[in-house]
Structures are given as structure tokens and as C-alpha cells.
C-alpha positions as CSV (number, residue, x, y, z in Angstrom):
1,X,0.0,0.0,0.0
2,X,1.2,3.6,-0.9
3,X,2.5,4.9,2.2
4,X,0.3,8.2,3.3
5,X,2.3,11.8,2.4
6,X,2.5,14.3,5.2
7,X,0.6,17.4,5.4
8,X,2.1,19.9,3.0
9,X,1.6,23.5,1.6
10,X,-1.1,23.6,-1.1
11,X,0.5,24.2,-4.6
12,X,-1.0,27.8,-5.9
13,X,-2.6,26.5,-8.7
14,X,-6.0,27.9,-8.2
15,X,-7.2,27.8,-11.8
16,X,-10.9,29.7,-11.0
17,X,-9.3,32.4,-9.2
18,X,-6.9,33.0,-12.0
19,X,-10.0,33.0,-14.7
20,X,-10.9,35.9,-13.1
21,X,-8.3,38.2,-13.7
22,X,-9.0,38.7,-17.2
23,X,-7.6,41.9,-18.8
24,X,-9.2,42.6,-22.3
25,X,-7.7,45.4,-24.4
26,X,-7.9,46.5,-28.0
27,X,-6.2,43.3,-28.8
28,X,-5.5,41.2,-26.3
29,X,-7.4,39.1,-23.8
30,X,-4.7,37.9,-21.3
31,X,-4.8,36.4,-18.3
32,X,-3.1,39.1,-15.5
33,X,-2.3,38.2,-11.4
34,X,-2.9,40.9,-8.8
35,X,0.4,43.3,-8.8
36,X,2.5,42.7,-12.1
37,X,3.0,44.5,-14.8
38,X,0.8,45.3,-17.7
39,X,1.9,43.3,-20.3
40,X,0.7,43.3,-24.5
41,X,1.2,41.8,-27.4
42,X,3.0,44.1,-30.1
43,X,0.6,45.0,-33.2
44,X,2.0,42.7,-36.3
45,X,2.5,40.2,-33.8
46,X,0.0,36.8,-32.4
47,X,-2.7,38.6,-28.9
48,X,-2.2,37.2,-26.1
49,X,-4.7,34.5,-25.1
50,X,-6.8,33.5,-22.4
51,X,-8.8,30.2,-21.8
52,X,-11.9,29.6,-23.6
53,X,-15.1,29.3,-21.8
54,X,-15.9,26.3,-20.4
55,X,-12.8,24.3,-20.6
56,X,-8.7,24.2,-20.3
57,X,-6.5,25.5,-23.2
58,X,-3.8,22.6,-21.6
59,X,-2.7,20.5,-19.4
60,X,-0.7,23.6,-18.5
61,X,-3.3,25.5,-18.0
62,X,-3.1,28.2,-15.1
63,X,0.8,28.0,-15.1
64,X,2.6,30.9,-15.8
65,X,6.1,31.2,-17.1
66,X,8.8,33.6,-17.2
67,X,11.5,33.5,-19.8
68,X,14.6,35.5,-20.1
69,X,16.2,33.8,-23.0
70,X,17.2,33.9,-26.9
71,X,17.7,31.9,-29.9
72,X,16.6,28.3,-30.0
73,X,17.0,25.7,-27.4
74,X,15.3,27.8,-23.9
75,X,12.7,29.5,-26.3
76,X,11.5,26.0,-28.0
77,X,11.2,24.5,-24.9
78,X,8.7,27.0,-23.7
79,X,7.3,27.2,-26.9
80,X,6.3,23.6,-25.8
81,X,4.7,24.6,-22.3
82,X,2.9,27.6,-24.2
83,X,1.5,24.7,-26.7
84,X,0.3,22.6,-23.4
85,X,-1.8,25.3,-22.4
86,X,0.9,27.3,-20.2
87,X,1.5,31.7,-20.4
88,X,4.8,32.3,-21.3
89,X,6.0,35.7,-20.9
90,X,9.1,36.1,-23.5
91,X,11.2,38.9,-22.3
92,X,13.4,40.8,-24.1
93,X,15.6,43.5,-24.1
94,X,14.7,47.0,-25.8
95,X,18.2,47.1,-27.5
96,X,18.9,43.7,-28.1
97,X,15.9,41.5,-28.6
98,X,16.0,37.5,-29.6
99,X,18.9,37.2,-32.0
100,X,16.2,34.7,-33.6
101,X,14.0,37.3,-34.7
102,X,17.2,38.7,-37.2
103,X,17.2,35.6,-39.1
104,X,13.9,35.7,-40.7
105,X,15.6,38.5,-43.0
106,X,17.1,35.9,-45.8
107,X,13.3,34.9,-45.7
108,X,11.3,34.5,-48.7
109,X,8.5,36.8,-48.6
110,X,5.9,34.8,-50.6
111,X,6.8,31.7,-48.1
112,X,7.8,33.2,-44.9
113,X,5.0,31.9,-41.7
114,X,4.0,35.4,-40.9
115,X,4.0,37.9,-43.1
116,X,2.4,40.5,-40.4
117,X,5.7,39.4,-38.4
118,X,7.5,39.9,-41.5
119,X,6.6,42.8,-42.5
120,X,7.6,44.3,-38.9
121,X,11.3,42.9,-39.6
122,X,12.1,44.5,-42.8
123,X,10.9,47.8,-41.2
124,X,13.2,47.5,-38.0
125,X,10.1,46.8,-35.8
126,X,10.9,43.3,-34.0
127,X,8.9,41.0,-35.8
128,X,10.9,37.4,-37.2
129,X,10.6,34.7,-39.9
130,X,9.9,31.5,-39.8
131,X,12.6,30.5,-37.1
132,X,11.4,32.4,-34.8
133,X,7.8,31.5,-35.2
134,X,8.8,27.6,-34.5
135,X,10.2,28.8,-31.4
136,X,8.0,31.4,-30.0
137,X,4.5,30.5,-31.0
138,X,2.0,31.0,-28.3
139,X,3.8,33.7,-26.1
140,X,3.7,37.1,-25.1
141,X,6.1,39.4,-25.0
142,X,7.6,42.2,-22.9
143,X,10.6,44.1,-23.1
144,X,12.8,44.9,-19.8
145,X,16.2,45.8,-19.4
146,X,17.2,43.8,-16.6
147,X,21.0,45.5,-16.8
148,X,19.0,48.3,-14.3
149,X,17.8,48.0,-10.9
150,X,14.1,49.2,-12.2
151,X,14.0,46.3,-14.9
152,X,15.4,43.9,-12.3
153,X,12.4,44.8,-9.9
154,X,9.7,44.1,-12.4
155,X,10.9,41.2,-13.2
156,X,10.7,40.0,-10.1
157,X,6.9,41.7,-9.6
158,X,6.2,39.1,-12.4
159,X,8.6,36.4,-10.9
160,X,6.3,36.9,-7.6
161,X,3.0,35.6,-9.5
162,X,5.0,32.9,-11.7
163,X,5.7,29.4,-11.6
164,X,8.5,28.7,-13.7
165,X,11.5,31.0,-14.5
166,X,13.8,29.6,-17.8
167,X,17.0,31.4,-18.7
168,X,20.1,30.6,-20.9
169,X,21.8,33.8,-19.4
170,X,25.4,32.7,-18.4
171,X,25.8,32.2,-14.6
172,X,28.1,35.0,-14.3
173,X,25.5,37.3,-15.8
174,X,23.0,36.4,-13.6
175,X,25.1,36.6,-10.5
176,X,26.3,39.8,-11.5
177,X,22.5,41.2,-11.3
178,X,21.1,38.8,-8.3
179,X,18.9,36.7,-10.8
180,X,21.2,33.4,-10.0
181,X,19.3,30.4,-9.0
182,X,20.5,30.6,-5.1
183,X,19.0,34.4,-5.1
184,X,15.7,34.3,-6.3
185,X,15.6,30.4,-4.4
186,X,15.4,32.9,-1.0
187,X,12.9,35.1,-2.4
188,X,10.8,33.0,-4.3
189,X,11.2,29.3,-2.9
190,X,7.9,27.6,-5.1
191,X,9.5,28.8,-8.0
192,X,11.0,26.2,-10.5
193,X,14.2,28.0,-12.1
194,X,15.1,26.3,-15.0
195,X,18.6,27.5,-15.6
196,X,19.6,26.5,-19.5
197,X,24.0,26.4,-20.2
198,X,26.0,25.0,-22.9
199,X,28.5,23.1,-20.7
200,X,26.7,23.1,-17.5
201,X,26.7,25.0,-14.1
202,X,30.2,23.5,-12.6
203,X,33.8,23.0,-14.3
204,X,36.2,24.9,-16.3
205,X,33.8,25.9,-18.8
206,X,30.9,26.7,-16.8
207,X,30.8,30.5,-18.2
208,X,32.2,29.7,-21.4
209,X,30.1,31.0,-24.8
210,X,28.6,27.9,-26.7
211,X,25.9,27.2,-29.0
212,X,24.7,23.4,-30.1
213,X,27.7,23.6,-33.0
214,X,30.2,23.9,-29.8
215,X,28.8,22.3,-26.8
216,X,26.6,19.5,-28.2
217,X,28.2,19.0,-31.6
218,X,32.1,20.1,-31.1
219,X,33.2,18.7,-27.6
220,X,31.6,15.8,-27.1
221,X,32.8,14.4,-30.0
222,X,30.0,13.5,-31.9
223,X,31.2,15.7,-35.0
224,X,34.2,14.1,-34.7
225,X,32.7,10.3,-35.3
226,X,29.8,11.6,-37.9
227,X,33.0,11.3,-40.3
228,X,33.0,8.7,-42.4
229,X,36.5,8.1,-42.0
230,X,39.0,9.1,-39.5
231,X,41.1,10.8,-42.2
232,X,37.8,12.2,-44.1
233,X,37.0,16.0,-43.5
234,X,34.2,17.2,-40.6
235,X,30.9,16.8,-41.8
236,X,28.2,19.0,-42.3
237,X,26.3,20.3,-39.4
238,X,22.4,20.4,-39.3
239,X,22.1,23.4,-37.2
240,X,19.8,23.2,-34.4
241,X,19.7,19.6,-33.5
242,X,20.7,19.6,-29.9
243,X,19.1,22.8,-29.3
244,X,16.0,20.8,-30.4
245,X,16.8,17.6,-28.6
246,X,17.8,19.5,-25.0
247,X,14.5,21.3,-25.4
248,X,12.6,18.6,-25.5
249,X,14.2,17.2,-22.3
250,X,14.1,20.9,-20.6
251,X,10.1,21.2,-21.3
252,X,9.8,17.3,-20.1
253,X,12.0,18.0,-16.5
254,X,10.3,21.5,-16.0
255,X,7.1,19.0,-15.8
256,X,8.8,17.1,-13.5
257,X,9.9,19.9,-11.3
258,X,5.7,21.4,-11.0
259,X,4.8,17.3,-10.1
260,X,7.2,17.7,-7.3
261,X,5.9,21.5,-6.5
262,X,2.6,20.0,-6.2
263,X,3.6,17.0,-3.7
264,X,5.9,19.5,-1.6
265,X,5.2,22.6,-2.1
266,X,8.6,23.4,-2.9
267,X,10.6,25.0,-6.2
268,X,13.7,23.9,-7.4
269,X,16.6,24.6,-9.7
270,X,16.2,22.7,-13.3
271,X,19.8,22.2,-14.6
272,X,20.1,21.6,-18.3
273,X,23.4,21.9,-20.6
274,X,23.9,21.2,-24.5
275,X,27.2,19.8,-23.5
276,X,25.5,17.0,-21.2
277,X,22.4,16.0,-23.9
278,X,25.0,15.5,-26.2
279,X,26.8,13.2,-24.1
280,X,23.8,11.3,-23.3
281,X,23.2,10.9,-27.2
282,X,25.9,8.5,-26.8
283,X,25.0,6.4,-24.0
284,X,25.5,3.2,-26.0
285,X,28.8,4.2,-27.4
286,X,30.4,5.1,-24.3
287,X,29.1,2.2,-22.3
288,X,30.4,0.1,-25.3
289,X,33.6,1.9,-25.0
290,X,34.1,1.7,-21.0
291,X,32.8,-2.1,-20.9
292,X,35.7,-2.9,-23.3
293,X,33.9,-4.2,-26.5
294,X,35.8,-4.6,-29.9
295,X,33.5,-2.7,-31.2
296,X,33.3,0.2,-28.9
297,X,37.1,0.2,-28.5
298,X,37.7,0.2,-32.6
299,X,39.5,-3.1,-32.9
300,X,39.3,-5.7,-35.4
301,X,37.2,-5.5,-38.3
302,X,33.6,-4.2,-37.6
303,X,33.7,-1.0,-34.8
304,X,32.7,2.2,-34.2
305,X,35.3,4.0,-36.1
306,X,35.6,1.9,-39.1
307,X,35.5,3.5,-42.4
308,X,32.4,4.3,-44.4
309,X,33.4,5.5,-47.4
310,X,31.8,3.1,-50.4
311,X,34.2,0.5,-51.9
312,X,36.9,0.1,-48.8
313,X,33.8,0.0,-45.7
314,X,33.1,-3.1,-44.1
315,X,29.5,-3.9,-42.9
316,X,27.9,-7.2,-41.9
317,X,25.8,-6.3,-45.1
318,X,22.3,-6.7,-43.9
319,X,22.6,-3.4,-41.7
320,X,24.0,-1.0,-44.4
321,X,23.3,1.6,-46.7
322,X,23.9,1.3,-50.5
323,X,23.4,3.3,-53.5
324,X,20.5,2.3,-55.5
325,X,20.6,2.7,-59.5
326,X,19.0,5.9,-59.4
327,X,20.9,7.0,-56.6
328,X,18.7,7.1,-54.3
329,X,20.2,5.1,-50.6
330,X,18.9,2.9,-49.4
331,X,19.9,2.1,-45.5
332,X,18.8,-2.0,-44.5
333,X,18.3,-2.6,-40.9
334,X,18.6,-5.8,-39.9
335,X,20.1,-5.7,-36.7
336,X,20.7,-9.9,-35.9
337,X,22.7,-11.6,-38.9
338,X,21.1,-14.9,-37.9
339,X,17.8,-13.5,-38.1
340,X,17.9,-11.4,-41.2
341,X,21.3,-12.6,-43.5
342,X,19.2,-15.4,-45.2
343,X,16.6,-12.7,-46.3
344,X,18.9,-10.3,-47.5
345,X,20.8,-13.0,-49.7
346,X,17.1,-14.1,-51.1
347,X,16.1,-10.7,-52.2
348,X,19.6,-10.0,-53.9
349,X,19.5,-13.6,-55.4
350,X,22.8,-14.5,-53.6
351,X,24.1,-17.3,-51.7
352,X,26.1,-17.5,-48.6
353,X,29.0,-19.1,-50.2
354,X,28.7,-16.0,-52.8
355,X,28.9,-13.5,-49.8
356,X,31.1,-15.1,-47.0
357,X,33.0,-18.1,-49.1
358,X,30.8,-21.1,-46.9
359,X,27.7,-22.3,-46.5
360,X,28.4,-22.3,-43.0
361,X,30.8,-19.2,-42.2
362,X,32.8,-19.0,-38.9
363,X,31.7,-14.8,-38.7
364,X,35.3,-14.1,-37.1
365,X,37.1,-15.3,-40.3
366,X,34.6,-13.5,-42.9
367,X,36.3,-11.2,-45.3
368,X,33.6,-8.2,-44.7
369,X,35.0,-5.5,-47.3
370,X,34.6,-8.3,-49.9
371,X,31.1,-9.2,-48.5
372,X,30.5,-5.7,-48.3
373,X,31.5,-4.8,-52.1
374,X,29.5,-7.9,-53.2
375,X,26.6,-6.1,-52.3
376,X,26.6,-2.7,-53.2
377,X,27.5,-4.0,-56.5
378,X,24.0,-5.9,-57.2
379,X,22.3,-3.2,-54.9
380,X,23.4,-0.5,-57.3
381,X,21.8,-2.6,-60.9
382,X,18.4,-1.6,-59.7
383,X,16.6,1.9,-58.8
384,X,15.2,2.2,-55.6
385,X,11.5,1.8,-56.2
386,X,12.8,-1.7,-58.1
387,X,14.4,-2.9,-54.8
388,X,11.2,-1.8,-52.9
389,X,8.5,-4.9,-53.9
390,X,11.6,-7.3,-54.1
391,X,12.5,-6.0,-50.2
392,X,8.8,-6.5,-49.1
393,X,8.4,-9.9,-50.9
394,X,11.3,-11.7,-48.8
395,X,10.5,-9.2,-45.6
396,X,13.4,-7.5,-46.1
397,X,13.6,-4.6,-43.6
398,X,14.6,-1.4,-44.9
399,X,14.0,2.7,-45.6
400,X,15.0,5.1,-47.9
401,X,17.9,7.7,-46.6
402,X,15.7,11.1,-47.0
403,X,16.6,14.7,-47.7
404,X,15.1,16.8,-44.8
405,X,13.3,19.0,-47.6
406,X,10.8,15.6,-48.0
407,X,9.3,16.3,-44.9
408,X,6.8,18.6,-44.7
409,X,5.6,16.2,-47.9
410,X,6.4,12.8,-46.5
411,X,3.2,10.8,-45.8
412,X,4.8,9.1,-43.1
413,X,5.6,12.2,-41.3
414,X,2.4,14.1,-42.0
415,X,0.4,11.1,-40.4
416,X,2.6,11.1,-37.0
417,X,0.9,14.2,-35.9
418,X,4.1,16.2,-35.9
419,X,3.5,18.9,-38.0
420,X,0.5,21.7,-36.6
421,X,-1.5,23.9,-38.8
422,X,-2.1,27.0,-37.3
423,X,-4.3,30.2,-37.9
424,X,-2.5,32.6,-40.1
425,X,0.6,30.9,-40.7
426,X,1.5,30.0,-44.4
427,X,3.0,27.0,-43.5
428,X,2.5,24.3,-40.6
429,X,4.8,24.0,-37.1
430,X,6.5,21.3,-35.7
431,X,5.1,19.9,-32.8
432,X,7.3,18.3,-29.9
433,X,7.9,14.8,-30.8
434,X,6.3,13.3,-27.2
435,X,2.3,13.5,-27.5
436,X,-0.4,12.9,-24.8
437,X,-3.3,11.5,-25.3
438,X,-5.3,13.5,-22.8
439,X,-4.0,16.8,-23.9
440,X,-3.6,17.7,-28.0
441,X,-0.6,19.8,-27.0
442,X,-0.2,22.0,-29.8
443,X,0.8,25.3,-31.5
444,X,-2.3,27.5,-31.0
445,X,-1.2,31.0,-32.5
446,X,1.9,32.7,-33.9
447,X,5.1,34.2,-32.3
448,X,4.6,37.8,-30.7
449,X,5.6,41.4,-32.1
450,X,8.3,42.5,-30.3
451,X,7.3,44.6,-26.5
């Protein structure tokens, strides 16, 4: 039996009493507490919001967050909590707002999401491009400079009536103006301060600058082993995928942080870094590595850091990718060679002793390059959509290697749910990846104007 919880504070998440602070305007509708600021949406920009009549805009509904940071990672996680229902408050500062907004300038104009928030770019009046909309969707904004004592107290006026408080701010910034995690823990101790770093809150780096290309990418040494050979040049970086990935896992610990609000009435500090997400990415490589495997270790002939490029690679052949005809790749995925190594030989009408030299092969003694190049040669004397019927007919598992531009066209992705359409917006946003069945967490409304 669960063991009965002490008596604790009640968590301050009166939902009726906030209904009832309604501020309407000339265009806005927003939920306000007793004693903070006035806060608006700019014109060009998405109104603020409240909850319809009748029911809950989230599962976040009622929560209010305060966020004091730029560019993508912080921002797309609250993005996420403004999509579950929560009021995010995006502050900014009057002479240097989101360095996101600036990049909606190589927009096209025909194409960009908002052309209302466009339009305010191009004439030096906030506003942003499609970037920033996937980031910022659902917010309101306000600008502050926090650099002087009068911005600094209110922000903490709205601090006072919030729940959550995310910043990417460096630690020594925040120190430097008393809005570090042990300062504001004194004044306001049910507040969860999620505090977002590139290489975390402790060790040499702590206060060192570092986007996802440095912290995620760089030092961890994932960019590194995305080579395809240890001698081959650095690959190309898709920009923004741990700033993606750690916001995921902010928004999903923030949660975390209110579920343990509600059971002790207590706030807490919510530590995430680039620097540690990418590390995690490779869990299984770096257990591999300290438990000793071959493969993790790079000896003998299949590991982590053999060679990739076509026609000196050596693959166990049935968990590849090849060049198709057309070519188009085509990655297989068998994963257990006793499993799937029969199928795969079927389907390319070749026989074990063709492949591996016996009927029987001792795997140790298998000449993989050879294997390997047997392959990708009868691979390559079909196009893809040849291989595809011949794949399914002997079960075959496999998947074509896609170009990112496929997706907002890909039939596969457009029926997972991941993509939102949303009121105004040219073109659809991406949802976080982790749905809920009770709540349809998505984008409701665009990005705000700038103040």
C-alpha cells in the first residue's frame, strides 16, 4: 500500500481564481495576477490568449512562465509549455531582442510563416521569420532591461505571481544582477528556475560562450565520429539539433519539477546543458567503449570507427546503406545476422558461399570489405522503387535515406501528428515529438511582435 504523504503547503494552482483576472484590451485578452506589470502583445504580432469558456487550453493551463532567454534551445522548450496550455512571458531586451528574430531576414516573402511578423522585420520593428515562429509560437512578450535596478524589480513583480523562470543567461551574468538560481531560491522558494548552459553550471567551462555547434556537436565528439573516415573532412552540421533535442528534455524536467511543486510545495533549480544531452546521445557508445567491447574500442574489423566511405567500408551487409541505381540510398536494418542474413541473400538472389566463401561461415574469419563490395555491386543494378516490392516480398527490412526538404511532404511524417496547422501561418509547425493523449498539445497562435 502507498504509504500516506505528510501534510504539505497547497500548490497555488488555483485555476478559477486565475480565470478571473481577465484583462481585455484593443487586442488582447490575457490572463493578468494581482500586482504585475501590464503586459501586451506588439501590433504585427499573435494577442495574447486567455482560456476559452468552459474548458482548459492545456494541461498547463493556469501556469505561468517567465523566460529570459534567446535563440533556440530555452525558447522552443517554452514554446512547448505555451503549446500545453501554459502563459509564457518572453522577455526581451529594448536594444537587443532575440537574436532569432534577425534571421527571418534571408526569408522568402511569398513563403515566410507570418507575413504580419515579416513585415515588422524588414521595417526594423521586431517581428521574425519563420525561425522564430517555431520557437516562440503561443507567447507574449515584454521588453525589460534587466542591466537596471528598475527592470530587475519588475521582473521579479512578475517572478512573484510565476511558476516557472527559464533562462540561458550565463551564470556569471546572472550573479552579476542577483537573478542566479540561489537568489531568487530565497525570495521565491515555489518557483522552478530552469537554468539552460551550454556546458553546465560547474567545471572549467561553466561561463564559457557555446551554441549546439560547440557544446553539443564540437566537444563531445559526436562531429568528430559523424565522419565517415578518421582521415575524411568534418561533416556538415544540421544546425539546431541539440538545441532541439535538449529542449525537449528541458520542457519534459520542468514537468517534472511542477509534479514535485505539487507534492511538496517546494521549487527547485532545473539544470540543463547542450554539453550533457549530447553526451547522453551517446549512451551506448560510451558504455560500449568503458565495458571494453571490440567494437566500442575500434578493434578488429567491424567498430565504431571503421571506415564508411563506399568501396573500402566493411559492414555485416544486412545493416548497411547502399546506393540504388538511381541514386537514391537505401539504408537496410537488420540488426541480428542470424535473423535477417538469409533474407537479405534471397532478395539479392545470392548465396552465402557468394557472400562469406561457406555455407556455414565461422563470422570471425569473414572477409567483410569483400562481403561488403559484393553487395553494393547488385544493390546498385536496380533503382530504388525496383528494390522496394523485391525488399517486401522476402520481408526484407529497410528505408529510404531522405533529404530533410521531403518532410513537410512525407506521408509518413504528415500522419505522426508532428506537424500543426495554425491560424494565419502559411506554412504548418513542428510539434514536440512526445504526444499525450489526454491533452492535443499543440501550437495555437503565432510568435509575438516585439514589446
Amino acid at each position: 500500500a502507498r504509504a500516506a504523504l505528510p501534510s504539505q503547503p497547497q500548490p497555488r494552482l488555483r485555476l478559477a481564481r486565475l480565470a478571473s483576472h481577465i484583462v481585455l484590451g484593443t487586442d488582447t485578452a490575457a490572463v493578468k495576477r494581482p500586482g504585475e506589470p501590464s503586459l501586451h502583445s506588439c501590433s504585427g504580432g499573435a494577442p495574447a490568449m486567455a482560456p476559452p469558456e468552459g474548458g482548459s487550453r492545456g494541461i498547463l493551463d493556469g501556469i505561468r512562465v517567465i523566460e529570459l532567454a534567446t535563440v533556440v534551445a530555452a525558447p522552443s522548450a517554452c514554446a512547448y509549455l505555451a503549446d500545453m496550455g501554459a502563459d509564457v512571458i518572453k522577455i526581451e531586451a529594448p536594444n537587443a531582442p532575440d537574436m532569432s528574430r534577425s534571421w527571418g531576414g534571408g526569408d522568402d516573402p511569398a513563403r515566410t510563416a507570418s507575413p504580419e511578423l515579416f513585415q515588422a522585420l524588414k521595417q526594423k520593428k521586431g517581428g521574425g521569420g519563420s525561425a522564430y515562429v517555431q520557437c516562440n509560437r503561443g507567447k507574449r512578450s515584454m521588453l525589460l532591461d534587466v542591466q537596471k535596478s528598475s527592470g530587475i524589480a519588475v521582473l521579479k513583480r512578475l517572478l512573484a505571481n510565476a511558476d516557472v523562470f527559464v533562462t540561458n543567461v550565463r551564470l556569471k551574468g546572472l550573479q552579476k544582477v542577483g537573478l542566479d538560481y540561489e537568489a531568487l531560491a530565497q525570495e521565491f522558494p515555489r518557483l522552478i528556475y530552469a537554468h539552460f548552459t551550454a556546458f553546465g553550471r560547474s567545471g572549467p567551462k561553466t561561463d564559457d560562450p557555446g551554441f549546439d555547434y560547440a557544446a553539443w556537436w564540437a566537444h563531445t565528439g559526436l562531429m568528430d565520429l559523424c565522419r565517415s573516415s578518421d582521415d575524411a573532412d568534418m561533416p556538415r552540421f544540421p544546425s539546431g539539433v541539440g538545441d532541439n533535442s535538449t529542449a525537449v528534455q528541458l520542457a519534459g524536467y520542468i514537468g517534472l519539477a511542477l509534479f514535485h511543486r505539487e507534492r511538496t510545495g517546494h521549487g527547485q533549480l532545473v539544470d540543463a546543458s547542450l554539453f550533457r544531452s549530447g553526451i547522453t546521445g551517446m549512451a551506448h557508445i560510451l558504455s560500449q567503449f568503458a565495458g571494453g567491447t571490440p567494437w566500442g574500442n575500434s578493434k578488429g574489423d567491424l567498430h565504431i570507427r571503421s571506415s564508411a566511405k563506399e568501396g573500402e567500408r566493411k559492414t555485416q551487409v544486412i545493416n548497411a546503406v547502399y546506393r540504388c541505381k538511381d541514386g537514391t540510398h537505401v539504408h537496410l536494418v537488420g540488426e541480428n545476422i542470424k535473423q535477417h542474413v538469409h533474407k537479405v541473400l534471397a532478395a539479392l538472389e545470392l548465396s552465402m558461399v557468394d557472400v562469406f566463401g561457406a555455407e556455414k561461415p565461422i563470422w570471425r574469419n569473414v572477409d567483410w570489405a569483400r562481403a561488403t563490395k559484393i553487395a553494393e555491386g547488385v544493390i546498385s543494378s536496380k533503382t530504388f522503387d525496383e528494390w522496394v516490392p523485391i525488399f517486401r516480398k522476402h520481408d526484407v527490412w529497410h528505408v529510404k535515406v531522405q533529404r530533410f526538404e521531403d518532410m513537410f511532404d512525407d506521408e509518413q511524417a504528415r500522419s505522426s501528428g508532428i506537424f500543426a496547422e495554425v491560424p494565419g501561418l502559411r506554412h504548418p509547425l513542428l510539434k514536440s515529438p512526445v504526444q499525450l493523449s489526454a491533452d492535443k498539445a499543440e501550437p495555437k497562435r503565432s510568435a509575438p511582435g516585439l514589446g
